[in-house]
C-alpha positions as a Python dict, from the first residue, in 0.01 Angstrom:
ca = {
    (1, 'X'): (0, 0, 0),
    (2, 'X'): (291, 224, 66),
    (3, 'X'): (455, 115, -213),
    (4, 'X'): (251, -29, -455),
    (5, 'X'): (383, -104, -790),
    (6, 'X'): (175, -135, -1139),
    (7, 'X'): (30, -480, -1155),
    (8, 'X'): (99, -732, -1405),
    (9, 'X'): (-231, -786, -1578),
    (10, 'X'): (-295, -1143, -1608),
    (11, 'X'): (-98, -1303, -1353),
    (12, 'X'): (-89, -1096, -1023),
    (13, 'X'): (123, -800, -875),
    (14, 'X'): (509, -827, -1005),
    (15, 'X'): (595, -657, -667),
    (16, 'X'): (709, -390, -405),
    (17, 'X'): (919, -123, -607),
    (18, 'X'): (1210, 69, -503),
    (19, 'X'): (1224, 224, -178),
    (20, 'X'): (987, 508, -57),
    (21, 'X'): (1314, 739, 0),
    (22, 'X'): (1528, 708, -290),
    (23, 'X'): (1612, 945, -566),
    (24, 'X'): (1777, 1274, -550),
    (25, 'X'): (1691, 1565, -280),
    (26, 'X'): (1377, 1721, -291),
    (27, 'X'): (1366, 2089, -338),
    (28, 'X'): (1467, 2274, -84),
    (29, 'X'): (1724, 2020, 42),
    (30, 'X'): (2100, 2073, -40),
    (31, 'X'): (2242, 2026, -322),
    (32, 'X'): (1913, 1997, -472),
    (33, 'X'): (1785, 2151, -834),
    (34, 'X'): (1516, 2491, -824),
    (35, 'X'): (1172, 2358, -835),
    (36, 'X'): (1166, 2570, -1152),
    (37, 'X'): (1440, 2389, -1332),
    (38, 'X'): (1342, 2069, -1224),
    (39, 'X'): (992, 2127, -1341),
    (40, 'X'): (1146, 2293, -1685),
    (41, 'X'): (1335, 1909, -1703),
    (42, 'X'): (1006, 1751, -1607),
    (43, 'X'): (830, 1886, -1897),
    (44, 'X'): (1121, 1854, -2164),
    (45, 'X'): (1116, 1455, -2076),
    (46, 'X'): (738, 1450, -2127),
    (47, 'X'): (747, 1649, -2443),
    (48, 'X'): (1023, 1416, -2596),
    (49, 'X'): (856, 1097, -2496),
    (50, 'X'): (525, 1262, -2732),
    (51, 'X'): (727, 1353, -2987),
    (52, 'X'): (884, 1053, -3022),
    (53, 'X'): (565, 868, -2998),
    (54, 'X'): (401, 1041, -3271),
    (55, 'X'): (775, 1045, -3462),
    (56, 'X'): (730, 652, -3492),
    (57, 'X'): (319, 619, -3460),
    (58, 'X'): (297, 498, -3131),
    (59, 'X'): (50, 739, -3001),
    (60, 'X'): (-184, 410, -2934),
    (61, 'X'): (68, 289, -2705),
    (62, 'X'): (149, 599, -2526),
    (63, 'X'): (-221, 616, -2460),
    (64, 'X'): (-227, 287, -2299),
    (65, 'X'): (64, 367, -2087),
    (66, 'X'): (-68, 681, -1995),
    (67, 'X'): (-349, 498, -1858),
    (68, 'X'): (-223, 219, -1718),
    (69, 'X'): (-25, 459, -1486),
    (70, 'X'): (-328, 679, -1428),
    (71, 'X'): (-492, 354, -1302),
    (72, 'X'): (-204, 298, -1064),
    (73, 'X'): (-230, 654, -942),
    (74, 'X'): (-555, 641, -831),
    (75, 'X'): (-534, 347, -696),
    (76, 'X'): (-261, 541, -457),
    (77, 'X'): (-461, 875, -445),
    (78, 'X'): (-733, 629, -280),
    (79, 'X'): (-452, 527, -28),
    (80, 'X'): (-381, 895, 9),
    (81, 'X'): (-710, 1089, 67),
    (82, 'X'): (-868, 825, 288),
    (83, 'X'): (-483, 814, 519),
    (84, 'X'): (-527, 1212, 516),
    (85, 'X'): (-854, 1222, 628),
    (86, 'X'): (-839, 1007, 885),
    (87, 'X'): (-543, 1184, 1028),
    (88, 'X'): (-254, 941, 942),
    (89, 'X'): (54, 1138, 855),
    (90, 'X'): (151, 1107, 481),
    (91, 'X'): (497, 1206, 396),
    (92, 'X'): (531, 1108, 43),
    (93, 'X'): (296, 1076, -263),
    (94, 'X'): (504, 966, -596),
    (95, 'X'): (402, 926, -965),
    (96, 'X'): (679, 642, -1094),
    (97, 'X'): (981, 484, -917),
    (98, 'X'): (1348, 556, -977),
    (99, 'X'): (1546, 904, -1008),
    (100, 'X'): (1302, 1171, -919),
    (101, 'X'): (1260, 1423, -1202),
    (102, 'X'): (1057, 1640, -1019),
    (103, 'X'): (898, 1716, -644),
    (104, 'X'): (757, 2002, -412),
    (105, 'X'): (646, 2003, -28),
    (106, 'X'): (324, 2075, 77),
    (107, 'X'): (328, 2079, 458),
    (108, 'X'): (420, 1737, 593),
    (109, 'X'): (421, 1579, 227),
    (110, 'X'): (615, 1593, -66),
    (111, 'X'): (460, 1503, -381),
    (112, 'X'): (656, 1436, -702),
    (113, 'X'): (774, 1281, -1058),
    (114, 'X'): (993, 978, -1144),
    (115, 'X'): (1174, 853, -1436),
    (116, 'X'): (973, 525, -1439),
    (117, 'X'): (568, 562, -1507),
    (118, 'X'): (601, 190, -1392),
    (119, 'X'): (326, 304, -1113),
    (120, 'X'): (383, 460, -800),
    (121, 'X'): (322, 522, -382),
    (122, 'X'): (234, 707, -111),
    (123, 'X'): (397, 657, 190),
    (124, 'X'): (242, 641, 583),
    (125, 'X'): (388, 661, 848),
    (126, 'X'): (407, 307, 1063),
    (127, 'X'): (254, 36, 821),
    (128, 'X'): (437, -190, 1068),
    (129, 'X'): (592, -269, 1403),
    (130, 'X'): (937, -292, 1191),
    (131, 'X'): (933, 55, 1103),
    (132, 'X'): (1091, 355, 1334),
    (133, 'X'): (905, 569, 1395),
    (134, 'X'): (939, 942, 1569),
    (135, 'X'): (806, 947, 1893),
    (136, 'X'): (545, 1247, 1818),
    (137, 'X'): (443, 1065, 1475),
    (138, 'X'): (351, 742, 1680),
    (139, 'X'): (-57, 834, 1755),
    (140, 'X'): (-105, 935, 1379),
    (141, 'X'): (98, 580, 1257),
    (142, 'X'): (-97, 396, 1048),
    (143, 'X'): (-45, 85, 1314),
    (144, 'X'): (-204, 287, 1624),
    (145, 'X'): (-504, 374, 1444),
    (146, 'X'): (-829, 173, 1535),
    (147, 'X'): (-934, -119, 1286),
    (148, 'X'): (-1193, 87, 1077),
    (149, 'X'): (-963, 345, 999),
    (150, 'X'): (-697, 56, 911),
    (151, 'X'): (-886, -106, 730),
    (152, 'X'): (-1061, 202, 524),
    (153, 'X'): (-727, 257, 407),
    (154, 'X'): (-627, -58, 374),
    (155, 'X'): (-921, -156, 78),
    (156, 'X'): (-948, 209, -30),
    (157, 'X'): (-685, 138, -350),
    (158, 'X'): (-907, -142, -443),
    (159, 'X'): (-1210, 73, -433),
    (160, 'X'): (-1111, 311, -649),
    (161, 'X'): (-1042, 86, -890),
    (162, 'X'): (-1390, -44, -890),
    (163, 'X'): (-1513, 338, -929),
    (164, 'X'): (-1286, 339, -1230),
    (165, 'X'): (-1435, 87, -1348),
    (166, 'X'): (-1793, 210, -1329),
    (167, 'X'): (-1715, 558, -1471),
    (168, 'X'): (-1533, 361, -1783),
    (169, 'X'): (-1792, 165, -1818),
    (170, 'X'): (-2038, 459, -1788),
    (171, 'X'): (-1871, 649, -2055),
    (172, 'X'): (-1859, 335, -2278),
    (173, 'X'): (-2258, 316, -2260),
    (174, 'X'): (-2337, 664, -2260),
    (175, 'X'): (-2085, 818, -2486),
    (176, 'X'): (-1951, 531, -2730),
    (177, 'X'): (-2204, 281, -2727),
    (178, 'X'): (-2205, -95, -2719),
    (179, 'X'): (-2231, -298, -3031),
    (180, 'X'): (-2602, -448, -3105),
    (181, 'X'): (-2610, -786, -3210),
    (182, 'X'): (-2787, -904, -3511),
    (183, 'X'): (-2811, -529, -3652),
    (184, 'X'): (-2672, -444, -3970),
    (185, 'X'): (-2577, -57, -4030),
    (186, 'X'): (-2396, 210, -4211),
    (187, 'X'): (-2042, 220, -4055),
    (188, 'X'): (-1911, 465, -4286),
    (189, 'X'): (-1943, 622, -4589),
    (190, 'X'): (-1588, 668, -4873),
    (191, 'X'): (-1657, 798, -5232),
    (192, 'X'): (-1556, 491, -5436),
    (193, 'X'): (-1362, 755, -5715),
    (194, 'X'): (-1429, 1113, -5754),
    (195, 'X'): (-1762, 1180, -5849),
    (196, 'X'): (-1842, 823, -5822),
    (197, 'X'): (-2027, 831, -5431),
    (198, 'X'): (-2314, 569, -5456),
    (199, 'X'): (-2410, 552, -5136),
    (200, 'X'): (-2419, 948, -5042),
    (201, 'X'): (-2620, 948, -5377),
    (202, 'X'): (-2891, 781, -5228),
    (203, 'X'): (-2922, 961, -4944),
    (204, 'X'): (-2742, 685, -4699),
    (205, 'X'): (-2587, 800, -4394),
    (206, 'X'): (-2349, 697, -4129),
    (207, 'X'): (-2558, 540, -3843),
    (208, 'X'): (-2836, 396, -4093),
    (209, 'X'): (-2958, 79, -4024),
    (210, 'X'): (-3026, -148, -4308),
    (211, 'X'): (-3328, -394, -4241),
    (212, 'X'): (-3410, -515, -4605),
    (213, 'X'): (-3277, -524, -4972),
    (214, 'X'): (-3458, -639, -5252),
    (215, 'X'): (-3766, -701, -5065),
    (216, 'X'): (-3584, -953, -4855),
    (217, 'X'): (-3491, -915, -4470),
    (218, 'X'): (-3089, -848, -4413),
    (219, 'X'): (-2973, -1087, -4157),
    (220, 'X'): (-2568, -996, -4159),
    (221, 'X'): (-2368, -809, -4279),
    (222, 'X'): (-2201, -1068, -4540),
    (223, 'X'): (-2557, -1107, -4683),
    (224, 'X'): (-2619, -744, -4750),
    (225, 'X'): (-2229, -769, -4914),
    (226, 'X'): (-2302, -1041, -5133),
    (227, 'X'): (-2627, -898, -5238),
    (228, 'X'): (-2472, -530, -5376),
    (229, 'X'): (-2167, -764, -5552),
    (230, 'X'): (-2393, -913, -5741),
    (231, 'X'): (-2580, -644, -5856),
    (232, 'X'): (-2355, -414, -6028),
    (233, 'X'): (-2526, -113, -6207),
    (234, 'X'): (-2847, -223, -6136),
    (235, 'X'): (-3104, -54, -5859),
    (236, 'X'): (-3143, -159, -5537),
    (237, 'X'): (-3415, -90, -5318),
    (238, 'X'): (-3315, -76, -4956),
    (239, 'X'): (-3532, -68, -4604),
    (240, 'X'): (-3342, 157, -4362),
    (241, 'X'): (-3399, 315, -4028),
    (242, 'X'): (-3242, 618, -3962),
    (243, 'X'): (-3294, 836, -3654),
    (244, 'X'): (-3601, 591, -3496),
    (245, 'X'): (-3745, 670, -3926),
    (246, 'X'): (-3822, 404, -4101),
    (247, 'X'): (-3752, 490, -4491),
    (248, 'X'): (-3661, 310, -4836),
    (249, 'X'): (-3366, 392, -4996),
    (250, 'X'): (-3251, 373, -5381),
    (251, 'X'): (-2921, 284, -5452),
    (252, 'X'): (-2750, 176, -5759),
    (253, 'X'): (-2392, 4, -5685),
    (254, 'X'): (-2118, 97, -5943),
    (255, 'X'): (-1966, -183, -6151),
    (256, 'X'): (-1631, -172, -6035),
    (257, 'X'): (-1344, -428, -6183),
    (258, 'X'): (-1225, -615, -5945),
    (259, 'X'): (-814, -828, -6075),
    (260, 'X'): (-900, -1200, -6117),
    (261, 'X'): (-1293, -1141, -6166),
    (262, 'X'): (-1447, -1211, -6493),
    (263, 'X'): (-1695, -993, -6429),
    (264, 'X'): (-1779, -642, -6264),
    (265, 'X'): (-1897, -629, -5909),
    (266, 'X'): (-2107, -393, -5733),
    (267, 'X'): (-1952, -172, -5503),
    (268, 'X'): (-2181, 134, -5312),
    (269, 'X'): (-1878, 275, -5122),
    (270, 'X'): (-2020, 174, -4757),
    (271, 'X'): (-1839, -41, -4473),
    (272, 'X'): (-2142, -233, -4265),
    (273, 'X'): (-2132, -379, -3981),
    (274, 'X'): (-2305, -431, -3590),
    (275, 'X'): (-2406, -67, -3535),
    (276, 'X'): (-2347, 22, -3158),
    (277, 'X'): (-2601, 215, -2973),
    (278, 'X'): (-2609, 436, -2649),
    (279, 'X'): (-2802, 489, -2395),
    (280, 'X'): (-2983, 708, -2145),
    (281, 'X'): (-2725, 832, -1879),
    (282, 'X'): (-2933, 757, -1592),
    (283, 'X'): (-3013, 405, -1730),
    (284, 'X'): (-2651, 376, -1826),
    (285, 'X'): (-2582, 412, -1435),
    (286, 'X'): (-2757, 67, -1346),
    (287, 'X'): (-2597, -82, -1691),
    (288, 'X'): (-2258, -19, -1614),
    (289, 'X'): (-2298, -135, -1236),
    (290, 'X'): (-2447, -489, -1413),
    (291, 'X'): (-2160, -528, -1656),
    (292, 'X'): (-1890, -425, -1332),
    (293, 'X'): (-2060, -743, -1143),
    (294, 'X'): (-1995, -942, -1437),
    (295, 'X'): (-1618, -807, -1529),
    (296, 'X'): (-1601, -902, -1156),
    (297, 'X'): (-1724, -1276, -1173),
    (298, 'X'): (-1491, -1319, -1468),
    (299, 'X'): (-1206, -1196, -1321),
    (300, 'X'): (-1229, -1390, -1039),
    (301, 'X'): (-1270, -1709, -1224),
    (302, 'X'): (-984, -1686, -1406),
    (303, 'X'): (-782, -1579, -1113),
    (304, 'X'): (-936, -1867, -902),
    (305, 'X'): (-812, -2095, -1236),
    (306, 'X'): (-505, -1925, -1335),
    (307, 'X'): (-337, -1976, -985),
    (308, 'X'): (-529, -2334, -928),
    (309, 'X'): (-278, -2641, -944),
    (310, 'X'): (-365, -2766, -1283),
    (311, 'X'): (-359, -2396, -1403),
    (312, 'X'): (-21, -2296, -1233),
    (313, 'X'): (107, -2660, -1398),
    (314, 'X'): (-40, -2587, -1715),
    (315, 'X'): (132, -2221, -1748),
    (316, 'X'): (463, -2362, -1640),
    (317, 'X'): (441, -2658, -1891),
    (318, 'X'): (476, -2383, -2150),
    (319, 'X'): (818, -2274, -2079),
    (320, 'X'): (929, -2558, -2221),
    (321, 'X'): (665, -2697, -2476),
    (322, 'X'): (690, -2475, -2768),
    (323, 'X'): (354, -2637, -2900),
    (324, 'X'): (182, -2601, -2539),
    (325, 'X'): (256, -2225, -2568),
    (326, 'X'): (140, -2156, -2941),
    (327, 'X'): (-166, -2332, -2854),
    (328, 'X'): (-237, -2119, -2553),
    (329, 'X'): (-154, -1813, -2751),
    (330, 'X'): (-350, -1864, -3023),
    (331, 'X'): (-661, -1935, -2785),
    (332, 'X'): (-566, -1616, -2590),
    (333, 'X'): (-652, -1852, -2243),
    (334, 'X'): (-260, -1774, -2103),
    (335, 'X'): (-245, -1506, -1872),
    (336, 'X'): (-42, -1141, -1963),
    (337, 'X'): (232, -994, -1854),
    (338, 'X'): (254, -612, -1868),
    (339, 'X'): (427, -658, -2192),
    (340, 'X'): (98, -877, -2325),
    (341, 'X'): (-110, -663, -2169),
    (342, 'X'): (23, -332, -2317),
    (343, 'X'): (16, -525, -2668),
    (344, 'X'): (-312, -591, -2607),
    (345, 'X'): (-443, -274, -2491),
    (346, 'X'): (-245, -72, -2790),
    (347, 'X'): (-450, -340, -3017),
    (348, 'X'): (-755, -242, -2885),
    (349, 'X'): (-688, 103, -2939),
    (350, 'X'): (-640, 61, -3310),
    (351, 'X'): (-972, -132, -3329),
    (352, 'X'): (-1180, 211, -3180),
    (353, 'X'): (-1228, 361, -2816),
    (354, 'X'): (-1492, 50, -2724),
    (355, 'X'): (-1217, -228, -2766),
    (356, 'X'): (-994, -4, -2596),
    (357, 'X'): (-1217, 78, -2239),
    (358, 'X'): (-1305, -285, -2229),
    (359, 'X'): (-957, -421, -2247),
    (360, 'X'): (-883, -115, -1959),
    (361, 'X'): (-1168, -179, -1726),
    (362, 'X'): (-1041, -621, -1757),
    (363, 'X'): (-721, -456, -1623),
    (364, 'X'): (-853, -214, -1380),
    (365, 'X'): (-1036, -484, -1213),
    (366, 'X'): (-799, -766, -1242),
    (367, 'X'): (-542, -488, -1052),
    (368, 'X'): (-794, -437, -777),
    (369, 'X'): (-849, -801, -682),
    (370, 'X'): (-522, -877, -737),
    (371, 'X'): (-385, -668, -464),
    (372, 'X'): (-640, -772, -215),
    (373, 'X'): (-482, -1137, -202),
    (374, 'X'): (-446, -1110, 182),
    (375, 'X'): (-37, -1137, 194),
    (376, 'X'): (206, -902, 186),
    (377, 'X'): (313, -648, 43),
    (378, 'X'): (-18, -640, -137),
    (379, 'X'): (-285, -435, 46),
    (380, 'X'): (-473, -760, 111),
    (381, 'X'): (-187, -860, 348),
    (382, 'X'): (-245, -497, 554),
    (383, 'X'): (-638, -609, 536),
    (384, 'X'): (-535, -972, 646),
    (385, 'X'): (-335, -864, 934),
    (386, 'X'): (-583, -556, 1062),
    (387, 'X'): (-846, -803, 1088),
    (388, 'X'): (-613, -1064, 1280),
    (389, 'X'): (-494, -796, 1526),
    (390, 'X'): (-903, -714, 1582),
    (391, 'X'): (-1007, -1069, 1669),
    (392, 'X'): (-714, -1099, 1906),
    (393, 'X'): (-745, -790, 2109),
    (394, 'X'): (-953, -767, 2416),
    (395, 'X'): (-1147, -458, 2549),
    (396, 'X'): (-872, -220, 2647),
    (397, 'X'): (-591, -451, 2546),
    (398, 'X'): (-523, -388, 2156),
    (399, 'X'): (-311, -675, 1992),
    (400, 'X'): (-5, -597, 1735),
    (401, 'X'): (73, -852, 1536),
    (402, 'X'): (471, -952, 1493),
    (403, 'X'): (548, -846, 1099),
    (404, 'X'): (857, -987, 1134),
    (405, 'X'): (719, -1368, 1203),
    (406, 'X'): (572, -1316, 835),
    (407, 'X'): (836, -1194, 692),
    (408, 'X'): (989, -1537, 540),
    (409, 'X'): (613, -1614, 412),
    (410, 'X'): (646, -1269, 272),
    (411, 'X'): (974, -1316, 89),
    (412, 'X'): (861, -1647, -38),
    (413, 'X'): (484, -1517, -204),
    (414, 'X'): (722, -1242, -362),
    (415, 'X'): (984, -1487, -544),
    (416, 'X'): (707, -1676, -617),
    (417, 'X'): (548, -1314, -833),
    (418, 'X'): (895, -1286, -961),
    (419, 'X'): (965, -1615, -1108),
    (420, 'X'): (565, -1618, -1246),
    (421, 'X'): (577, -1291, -1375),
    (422, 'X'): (895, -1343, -1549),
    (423, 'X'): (792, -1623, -1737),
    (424, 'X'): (507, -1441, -1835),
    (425, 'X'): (724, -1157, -2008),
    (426, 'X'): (923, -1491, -2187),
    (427, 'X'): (601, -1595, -2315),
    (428, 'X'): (491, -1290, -2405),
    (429, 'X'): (788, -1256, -2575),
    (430, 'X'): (857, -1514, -2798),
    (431, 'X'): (468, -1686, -2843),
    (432, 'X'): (223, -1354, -2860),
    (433, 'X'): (-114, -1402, -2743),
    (434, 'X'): (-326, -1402, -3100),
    (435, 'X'): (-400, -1025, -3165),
    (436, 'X'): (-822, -1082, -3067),
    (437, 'X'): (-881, -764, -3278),
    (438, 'X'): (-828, -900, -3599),
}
């Protein structure tokens, strides 16, 4: 929780990151940079970085990275707001890990920029009996705070993560809409030639629902396709709905050549496909919460048989069974790395802003319930132990639990993240999960 770092989607946390305290001086220390010029260096690195995206068309990819981080840092800003208003004392709130680029104090806490957008922290005071801790700091530790205050903080990360959720998912059924199955529409409309625009002709539009051609009831996409191919320069009479209108349409395809055709086909200068529809924004509120509950069952099944015997046996098989691994890559069942995951969300991205929130709110949850497996360092661990102290203490006689008695279980869990999660980056490395965009 103090230091939490950007979670492998797929396969579980890859970590604590550096230490709370590293980098160079803050502002105001010795030796330290002006907050000017450190700023001025801030915003040359994050200038470069765009450029250089957009240099080499990777803006799809900085956009994922963007977000993943922003995911991370609101999972710590939930750490941070509910540890400040319960009075905790909060000495350090970081976007990245490594050398700091950039920082400023604010009262009792310095906030700040490093090199790495691999995630981030906020440090409180006391997250365990191991820590040292100043006398006059003890009553606003995190460990001599009462259990619901402990615990608020604890599960806050988490929670924000499911509010992320429900305002992407929100905005996907409000503002981008959710594809419609069994409807065939008007994707877009592109002039076949100059001059030559069938489609805008006939009054079509983007958005246009096509429910008949020829008298005959358009069940896919394909059909309507085939249909206009075969009809080359010869009127077709369409049943549309545009707008909640029902109206018939004209339309006479060009005869276009097509290399390796003996004939002309018929071409109207239209892509079709599932149209996607939006809704209401108050009924988009109870929508979104549905389709959270069910990201949520999902995720938790494939955690539950991701980290299950056969599944842990299964992923490790792979390693060393070049057909095991193309097999599980092509069927996209293998869990991602951050380097699959970022592959998948920049493919999602290409394929339009719907691919792209779903693929963001399976990682935003996935995060969430990932780091409330109850051991540490994961904030499930700090929920695991605040409830263990609470059923051992007695009225007037608080219990502290020993961190230090853990510690080996600790150490063990995080080799274990380190050994998985590296073999995740191998796979994702050398046998790609399929691209499930196209």
């Amino acid at each position: 929780m103090s230091r939490t770092p950007l979670v492998e989607p797929g396969h579980g946390p890859a970590g604590p990151g550096p230490g709370a305290g590293e980098g160079s001086p803050a502002p105001g220390r010795p030796g330290s940079a002006s907050p000017v010029w450190a700023l001025v260096r801030l915003a040359v690195v994050v200038g470069a970085v765009c450029a250089l995206a957009v240099a080499v068309h990777l803006t799809d990819l900085l956009v994922v990275i963007v977000a993943l981080a922003g995911m991370v840092m609101l999972h710590e800003l939930g750490h941070f707001l509910t540890a400040k208003w319960t009075g905790m004392k909060v000495t350090e709130f970081f976007v990245g890990f490594g050398p700091r680029l950039w920082s400023v104090r604010r009262g009792e806490t310095e906030y700040g920029v490093k090199a790495i957008p691999a995630g981030g922290y906020v440090r409180i005071v006391g997250m365990s009996n191991l820590e040292e801790v100043d006398p006059a700091d003890e009553p606003r530790a995190y460990r001599s705070q009462s259990f619901p205050r402990r615990l608020l903080v604890a599960v806050a990360g988490s929670a924000m993560h499911g509010l992320l959720a429900l305002a992407l998912l929100w905005g996907l059924l409000t503002f981008v809409g959710v594809t419609q199955p069994g409807t065939v529409g008007i994707l877009q409309i592109a002039p076949l030639a100059k001059g030559v625009d069938p489609a805008a002709a006939a009054g079509l539009r983007p958005g246009d629902q096509v429910l008949a051609v020829a008298g005959k009831p358009v069940r896919s996409a394909e059909a309507l396709v085939q249909v206009v191919t075969d009809h080359p320069g010869q009127p077709l009479h369409l049943l549309v709905r545009h707008d909640g209108r029902t109206e018939h349409v004209t339309v006479t395809p060009a005869a276009v050549r097509v290399p390796g055709r003996a004939r002309p086909e018929g071409r109207i200068g239209v892509l079709v496909g599932p149209l996607s529809a939006t809704e209401n924004p108050l009924r988009a509120v109870g929508g979104a919460a549905q389709d959270l509950w069910q990201v949520v069952a999902a995720t938790s099944d494939a955690i539950g048989t991701t980290f299950s015997p056969h599944g842990l046996a299964s992923f490790f098989d792979q390693l060393g069974n070049a057909k095991a691994a193309a097999r599980a890559a092509k069927a996209g069942t293998r869990p991602e790395s951050i380097v699959g995951a970022v592959r998948t969300a920049s493919q999602a991205a290409a394929a339009g802003p719907g691919a792209l929130i779903a693929v963001l709110v399976s990682i935003d949850i996935f995060v969430g319930m990932a780091n409330l497996f109850p051991m540490l360092p994961l904030d499930g661990g700090h929920v695991a132990i605040a409830v263990y102290e609470r059923l051992r203490s007695r009225r007037g006689r608080p219990y502290r639990a020993d961190v230090t008695k853990l510690a080996p279980v600790a150490y063990a869990f995080i080799l274990f993240l380190v050994v998985f999660v590296g073999s995740a980056v191998f796979l994702d490395i050398t046998h790609p999960v399929a691209n499930p965009f196209g």
